[in-house]
C-alpha positions as CSV (number, residue, x, y, z in Angstrom):
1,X,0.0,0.0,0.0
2,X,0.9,3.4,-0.8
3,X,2.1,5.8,2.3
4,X,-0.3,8.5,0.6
5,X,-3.1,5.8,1.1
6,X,-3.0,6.4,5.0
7,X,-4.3,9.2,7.1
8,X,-4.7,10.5,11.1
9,X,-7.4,9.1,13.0
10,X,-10.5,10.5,13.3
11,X,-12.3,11.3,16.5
12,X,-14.7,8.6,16.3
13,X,-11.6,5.7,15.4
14,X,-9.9,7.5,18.5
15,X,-12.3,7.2,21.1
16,X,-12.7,3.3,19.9
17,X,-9.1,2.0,20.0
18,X,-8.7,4.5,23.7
19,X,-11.7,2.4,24.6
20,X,-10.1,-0.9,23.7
21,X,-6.8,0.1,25.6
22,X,-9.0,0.4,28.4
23,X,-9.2,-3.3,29.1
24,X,-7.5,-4.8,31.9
25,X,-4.1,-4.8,29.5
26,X,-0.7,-5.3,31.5
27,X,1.5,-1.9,30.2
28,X,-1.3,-0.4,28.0
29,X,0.5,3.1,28.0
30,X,2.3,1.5,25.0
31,X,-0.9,1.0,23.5
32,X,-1.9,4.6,24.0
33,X,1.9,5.7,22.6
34,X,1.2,3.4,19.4
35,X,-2.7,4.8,18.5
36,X,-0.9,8.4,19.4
37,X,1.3,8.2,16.7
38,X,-0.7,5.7,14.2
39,X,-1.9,6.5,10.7
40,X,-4.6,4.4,9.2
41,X,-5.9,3.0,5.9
42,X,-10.1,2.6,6.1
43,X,-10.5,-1.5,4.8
44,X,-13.9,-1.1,4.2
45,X,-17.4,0.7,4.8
46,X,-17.4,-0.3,8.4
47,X,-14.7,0.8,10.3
48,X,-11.7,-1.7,9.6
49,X,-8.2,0.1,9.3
50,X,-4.7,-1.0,8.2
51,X,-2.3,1.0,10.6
52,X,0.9,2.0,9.9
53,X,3.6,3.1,12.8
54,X,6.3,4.8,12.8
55,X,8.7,5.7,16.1
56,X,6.8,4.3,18.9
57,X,7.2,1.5,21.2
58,X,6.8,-2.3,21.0
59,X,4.1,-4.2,22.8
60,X,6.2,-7.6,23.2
61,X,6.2,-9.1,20.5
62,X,2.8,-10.3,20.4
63,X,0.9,-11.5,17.2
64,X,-2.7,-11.8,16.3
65,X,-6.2,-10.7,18.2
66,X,-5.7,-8.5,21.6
67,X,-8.8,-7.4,22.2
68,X,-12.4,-7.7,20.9
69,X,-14.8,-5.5,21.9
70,X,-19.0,-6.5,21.6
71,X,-21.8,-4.3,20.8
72,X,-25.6,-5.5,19.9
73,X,-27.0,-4.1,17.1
74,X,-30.8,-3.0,16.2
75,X,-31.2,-7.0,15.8
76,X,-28.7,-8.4,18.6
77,X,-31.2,-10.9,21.0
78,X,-29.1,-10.8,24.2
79,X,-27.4,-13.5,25.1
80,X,-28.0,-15.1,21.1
81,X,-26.5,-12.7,18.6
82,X,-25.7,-11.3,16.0
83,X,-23.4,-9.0,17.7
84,X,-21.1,-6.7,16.6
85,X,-17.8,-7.1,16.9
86,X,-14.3,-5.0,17.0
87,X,-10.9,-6.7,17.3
88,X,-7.8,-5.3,17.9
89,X,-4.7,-7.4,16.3
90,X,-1.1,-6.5,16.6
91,X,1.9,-8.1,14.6
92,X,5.3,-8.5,15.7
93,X,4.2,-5.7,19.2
94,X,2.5,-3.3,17.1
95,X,-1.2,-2.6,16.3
96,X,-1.9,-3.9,12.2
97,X,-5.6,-4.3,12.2
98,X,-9.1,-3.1,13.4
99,X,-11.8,-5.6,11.8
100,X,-15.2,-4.6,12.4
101,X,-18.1,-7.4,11.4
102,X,-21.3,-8.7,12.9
103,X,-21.2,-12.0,13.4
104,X,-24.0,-13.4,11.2
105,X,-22.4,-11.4,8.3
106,X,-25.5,-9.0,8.0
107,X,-25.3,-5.5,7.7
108,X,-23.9,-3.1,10.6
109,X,-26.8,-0.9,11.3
110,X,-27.0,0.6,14.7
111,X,-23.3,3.4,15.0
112,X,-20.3,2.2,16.9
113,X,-20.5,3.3,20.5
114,X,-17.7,2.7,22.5
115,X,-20.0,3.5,25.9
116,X,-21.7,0.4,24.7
117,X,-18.5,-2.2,24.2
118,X,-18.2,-5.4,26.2
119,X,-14.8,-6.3,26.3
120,X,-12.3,-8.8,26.0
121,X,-9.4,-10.6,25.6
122,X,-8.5,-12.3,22.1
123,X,-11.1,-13.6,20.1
124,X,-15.0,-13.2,20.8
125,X,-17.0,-16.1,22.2
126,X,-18.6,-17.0,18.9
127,X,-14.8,-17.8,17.5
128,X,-13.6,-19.5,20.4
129,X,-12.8,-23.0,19.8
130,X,-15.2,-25.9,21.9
């Protein structure tokens, strides 16, 4: 991808990825440092980004999903689904992915509101092995 391809953060990306650092992390200032000094590529209609750091710290080295954050949608049946979800995945220590999908593969309706998250480590329940 093209460096020109990227961009700042917006407010709303912000307050989402400050919201996942919120979770019970172990050093999550080095989260903060990293989505301080991140750029972003938008993956698709939803929310997803491709991030690209420069000059900031590691986070161990650490690969795949850190943090998934849940929100129902106008359809969600509590406790059932479909749900909304946000994961965080780092590569190598540093951030490389937001993936925003609802678990059924319907349409997002209802905004992303970090007030509303449930959060997590790793993967969501629904792709959780047995």
């Amino acid at each position: 991808m093209s460096n020109d391809l990227y961009r700042d953060l917006n407010e709303q990306e912000r307050k989402i990825l400050l919201k996942m650092a919120s979770a019970e992390v172990i050093n999550r200032e080095i989260l903060i440092a990293q989505i301080d000094v991140a750029r972003v590529n938008g993956l698709d209609r939803v929310g997803s980004l491709k991030f690209k750091l420069t000059q900031c710290p590691q986070y161990f080295n650490t690969n795949g999903p850190m943090i998934t954050a849940q929100q129902e949608d106008v359809d969600t049946v509590a406790g059932f689904g479909p749900y909304i979800n946000v994961l965080l995945f780092l590569k190598d220590g540093y951030i490389d992915e937001l993936e925003v999908y609802k678990d059924d593969g319907s349409e997002i309706v209802s905004q992303l509101d970090p007030e509303k998250f449930t959060l997590t480590w790793g993967l969501p329940p629904s792709r959780r092995g047995p």
